[in-house]
KETILUM-826035 format. One record per residue (C-alpha): y, x, z. Coordinates in steps of 0.1 Angstrom, whole numbers, padded with zeros to 4 digits, always signed. Each point is the difference from the previous one (the first is absolute). Layout:
BEGIN
YXZ;...
***
This chain:
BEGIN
-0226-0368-0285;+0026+0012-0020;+0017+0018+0032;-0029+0024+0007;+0007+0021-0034;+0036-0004+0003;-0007+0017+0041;-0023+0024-0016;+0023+0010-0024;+0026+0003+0031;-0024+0029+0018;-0004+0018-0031;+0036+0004-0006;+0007+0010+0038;-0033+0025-0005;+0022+0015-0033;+0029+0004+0021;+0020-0026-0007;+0003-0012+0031;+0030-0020-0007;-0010-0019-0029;-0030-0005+0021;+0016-0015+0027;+0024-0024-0025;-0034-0016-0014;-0014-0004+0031;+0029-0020+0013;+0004-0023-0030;-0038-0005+0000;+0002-0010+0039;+0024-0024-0013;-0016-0014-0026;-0029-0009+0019;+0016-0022+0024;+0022-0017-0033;-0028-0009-0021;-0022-0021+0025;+0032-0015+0014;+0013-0010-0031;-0033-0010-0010;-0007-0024+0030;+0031-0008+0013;+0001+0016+0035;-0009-0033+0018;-0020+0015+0024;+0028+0036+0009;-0017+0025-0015;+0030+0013-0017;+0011+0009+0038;-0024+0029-0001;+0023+0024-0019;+0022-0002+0032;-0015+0027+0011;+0005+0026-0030;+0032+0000+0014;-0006+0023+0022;-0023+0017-0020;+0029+0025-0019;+0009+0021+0024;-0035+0013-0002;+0000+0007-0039;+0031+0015+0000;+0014+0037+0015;+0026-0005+0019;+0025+0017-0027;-0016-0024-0029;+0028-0026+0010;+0003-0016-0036;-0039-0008+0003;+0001-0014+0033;+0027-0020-0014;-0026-0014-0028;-0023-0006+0018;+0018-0023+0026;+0018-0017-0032;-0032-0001-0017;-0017-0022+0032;+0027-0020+0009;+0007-0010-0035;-0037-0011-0005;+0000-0021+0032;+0031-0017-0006;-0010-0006-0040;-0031-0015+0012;+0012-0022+0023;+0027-0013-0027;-0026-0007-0022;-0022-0017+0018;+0024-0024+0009;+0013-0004-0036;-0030+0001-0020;-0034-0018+0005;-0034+0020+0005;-0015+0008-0031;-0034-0005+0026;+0001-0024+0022;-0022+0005+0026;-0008-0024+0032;+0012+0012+0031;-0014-0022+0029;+0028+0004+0022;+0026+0021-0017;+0022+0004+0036;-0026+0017+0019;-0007+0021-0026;+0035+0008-0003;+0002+0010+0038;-0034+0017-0002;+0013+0028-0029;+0037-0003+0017;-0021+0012+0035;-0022+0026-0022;+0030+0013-0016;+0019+0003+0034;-0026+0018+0017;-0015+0024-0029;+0041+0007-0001;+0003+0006+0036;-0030+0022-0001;+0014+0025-0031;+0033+0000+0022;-0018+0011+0031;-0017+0029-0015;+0026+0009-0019;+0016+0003+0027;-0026+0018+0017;-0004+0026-0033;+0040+0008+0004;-0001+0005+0038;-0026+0025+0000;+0020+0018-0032;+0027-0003+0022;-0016+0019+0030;-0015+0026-0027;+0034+0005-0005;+0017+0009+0026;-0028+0018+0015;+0007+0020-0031;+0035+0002+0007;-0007+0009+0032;-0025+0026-0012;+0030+0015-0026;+0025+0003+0028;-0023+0018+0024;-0009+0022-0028;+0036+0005-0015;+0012+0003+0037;-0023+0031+0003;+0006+0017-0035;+0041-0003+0013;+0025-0004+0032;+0006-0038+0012;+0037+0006-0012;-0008+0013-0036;-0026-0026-0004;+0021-0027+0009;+0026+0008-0025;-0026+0000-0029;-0011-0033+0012;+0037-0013-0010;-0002+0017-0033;+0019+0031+0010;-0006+0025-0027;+0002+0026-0004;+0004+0012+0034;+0020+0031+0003;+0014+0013+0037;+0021+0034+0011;-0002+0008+0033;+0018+0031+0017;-0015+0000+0032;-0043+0007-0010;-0025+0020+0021;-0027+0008-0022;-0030+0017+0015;-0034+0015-0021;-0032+0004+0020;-0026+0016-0022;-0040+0009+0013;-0005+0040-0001;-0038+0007-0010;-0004-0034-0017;-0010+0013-0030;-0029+0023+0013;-0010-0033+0023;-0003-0019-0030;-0021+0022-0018;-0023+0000+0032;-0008-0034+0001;-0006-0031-0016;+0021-0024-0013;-0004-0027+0023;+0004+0027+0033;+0036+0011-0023;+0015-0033-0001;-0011-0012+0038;+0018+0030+0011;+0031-0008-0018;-0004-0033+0007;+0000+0006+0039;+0031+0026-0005;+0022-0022-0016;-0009-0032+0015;+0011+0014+0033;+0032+0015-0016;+0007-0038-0015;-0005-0010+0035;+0024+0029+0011;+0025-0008-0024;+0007-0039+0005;+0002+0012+0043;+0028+0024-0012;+0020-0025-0022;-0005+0021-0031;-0013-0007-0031;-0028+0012-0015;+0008+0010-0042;-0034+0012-0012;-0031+0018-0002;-0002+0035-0021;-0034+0010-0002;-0005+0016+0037;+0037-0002+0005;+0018-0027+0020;+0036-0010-0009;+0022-0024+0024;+0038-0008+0004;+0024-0008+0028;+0031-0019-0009;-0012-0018-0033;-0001-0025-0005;+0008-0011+0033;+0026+0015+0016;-0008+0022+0031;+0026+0021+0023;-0020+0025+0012;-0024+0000-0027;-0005+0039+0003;-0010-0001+0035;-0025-0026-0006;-0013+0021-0031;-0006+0030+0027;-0017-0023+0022;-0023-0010-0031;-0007+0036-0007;-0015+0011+0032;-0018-0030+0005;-0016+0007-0032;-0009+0034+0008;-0012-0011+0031;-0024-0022-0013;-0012+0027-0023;-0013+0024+0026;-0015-0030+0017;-0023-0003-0031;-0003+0038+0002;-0010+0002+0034;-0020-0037+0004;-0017+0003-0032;+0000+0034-0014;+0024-0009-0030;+0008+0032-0014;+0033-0014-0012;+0036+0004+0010;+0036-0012-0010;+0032+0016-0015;+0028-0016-0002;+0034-0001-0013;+0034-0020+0010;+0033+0003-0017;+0033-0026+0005;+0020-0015-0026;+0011-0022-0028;-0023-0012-0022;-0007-0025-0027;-0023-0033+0007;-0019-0025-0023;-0028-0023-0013;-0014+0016-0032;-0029-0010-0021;-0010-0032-0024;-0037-0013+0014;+0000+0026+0033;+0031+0004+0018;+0006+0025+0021;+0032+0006+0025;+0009+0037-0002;+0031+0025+0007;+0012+0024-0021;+0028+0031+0006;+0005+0032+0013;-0012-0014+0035;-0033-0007-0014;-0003+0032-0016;+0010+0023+0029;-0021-0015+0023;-0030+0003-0028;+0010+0039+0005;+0003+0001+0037;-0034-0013+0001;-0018+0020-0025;+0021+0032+0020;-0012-0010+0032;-0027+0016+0023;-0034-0015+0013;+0010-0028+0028;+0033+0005+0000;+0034-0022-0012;+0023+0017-0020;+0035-0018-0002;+0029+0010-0022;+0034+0007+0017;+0016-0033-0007;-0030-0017+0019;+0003+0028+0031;+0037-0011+0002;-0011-0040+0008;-0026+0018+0022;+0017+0023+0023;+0004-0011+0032;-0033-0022+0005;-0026+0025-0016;-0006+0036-0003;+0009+0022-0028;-0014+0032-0007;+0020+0013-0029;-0024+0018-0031;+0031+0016-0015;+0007-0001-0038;-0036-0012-0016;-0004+0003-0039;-0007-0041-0016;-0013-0006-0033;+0027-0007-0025;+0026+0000+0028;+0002+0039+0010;+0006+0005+0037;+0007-0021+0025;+0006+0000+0039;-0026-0017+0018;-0015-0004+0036;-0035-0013+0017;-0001-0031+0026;-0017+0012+0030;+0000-0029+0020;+0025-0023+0016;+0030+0015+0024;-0007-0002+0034;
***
């Protein structure tokens, strides 16, 4: 009886927090209640045997990173068996008690033993398959997650413990697409009619944007930011950036003209070097920074309604397959004038 205080006493500490004492006690209390009858009786009849399985019994106490624990414990249980068996074979039974036929109750505990040990193995085994599937159906989840928040390439270099991650590239596209009248549209309707509508925009641009080869950098409120060249390289990055662009507005006055979306696109494209990266500590975020960013920021926010305004180094990887109508010198914020020109389609 003296084992149900001493468990008792076992729970309160674990309820307290000491989880580890907790566990210690229990162990050497597990122990001790296979010792004491043995010892008492003799183990003529196998009972001893039945500590067998608390062997496999540690893993379960113990985290994975308590390796000095685990370590007791197996000590702990192999120890007791072993001491028990040397004793009862060099000291008699305090108790003797009559055992009618000592074999077959040898085999009958050695059977019990073997099965109850088979069955903590099997759903053991059962408990760390399914943590195994929870696990890489997380994994699973956390790549298709991380493989949306950044591009295939970037993400697989994080994945080897590249950081940080820190690119130039000389040969960048960068185009802006911002909504005109979003901000009245907003105001006009509810939350839930604001976000569907941005939602159907921009998914069709994300569509847009893989078909092109391009990569799409971010959201900006109403605006839409996407690269050609980074972080994959692409020769005629530009071209496919132009392609982008009219598509875009295309789909835009589809919406206008299907569903009486009062809202239309400006947009922006400038060519160039910029600077490439992963920044952030619990939300990363792949983003380019530079003059090329900038200018094309400009070119956007100096464009007109529905049309694509492109600086003169984009024009110059454009001549020849689209058409240019040159704007002339146009003033940019922070940049002071610049010459600049309007895609009107592709050459015939």
């Amino acid at each position: 009886m003296a084992f149900v205080p001493a468990l008792l006493l076992a729970l309160a500490l674990n309820l307290r927090g000491y989880r580890t004492v907790a566990r210690i006690a229990a162990g050497l209390i597990v122990a001790a209640s296979f010792v004491m009858p043995t010892v008492a009786t003799g183990g003529t009849d196998g009972v001893e045997m039945w500590i067998v399985p608390m062997m496999v019994i540690p893993p379960l106490l113990v985290a994975p990173a308590e390796r000095a624990l685990l370590i007791f414990f197996y000590a702990l249980f192999v120890a007791t068996f072993v001491g028990i068996e040397a004793f009862t074979l060099l000291t008699p039974p305090e108790t003797v008690i009559a055992v009618p036929n000592p074999t077959l109750s040898r085999i009958t505990n050695l059977t019990g033993v073997t099965l109850v040990t088979a069955i903590i193995v099997f759903v053991y085994r059962r408990i760390i398959t399914a943590a195994e599937m929870r696990a890489a159906q997380e994994r699973e989840r956390a790549e298709r997650l991380l493989a949306n928040i950044l591009p295939d390439a970037i993400a697989h270099r994080l994945k080897r413990d590249e950081f940080p991650i820190a690119d130039q590239a000389e040969n960048v596209t960068v185009p802006f697409a911002d909504v005109v009248n979003f901000t009245p549209y907003a105001a006009a309707h509810s939350a839930d009619e604001v976000v569907n509508m941005l939602n159907r925009l921009f998914y069709a641009f994300d569509d847009m944007v893989e078909r092109q080869g391009l990569e799409k950098i971010k959201t900006i409120g109403d605006a839409y930011m996407v690269a050609g060249g980074v972080p994959d390289h692409h020769a005629d990055n530009a071209v496919a950036v132009a392609d982008l662009a009219f598509e875009m507005l295309a789909f835009a006055e589809a919406l206008r003209r299907d569903d009486g979306v009062d809202l239309n696109l400006r947009i922006g494209i400038h060519s160039g070097q910029v600077v490439a990266g992963v920044i952030g500590k619990r939300k990363l975020s792949y983003d380019l920074w530079g003059d090329t960013v900038n200018t094309a920021a400009r070119l956007e926010s100096a464009s007109e309604t529905g049309r694509i305004h492109v600086s003169e180094a984009t024009a110059e990887r454009l001549n020849g397959v689209f058409i240019l109508v040159e704007r002339g010198a146009v003033p940019l914020k922070g940049l002071g004038k610049m010459r600049t020109f309007f895609l009107s389609g592709r050459s015939t």
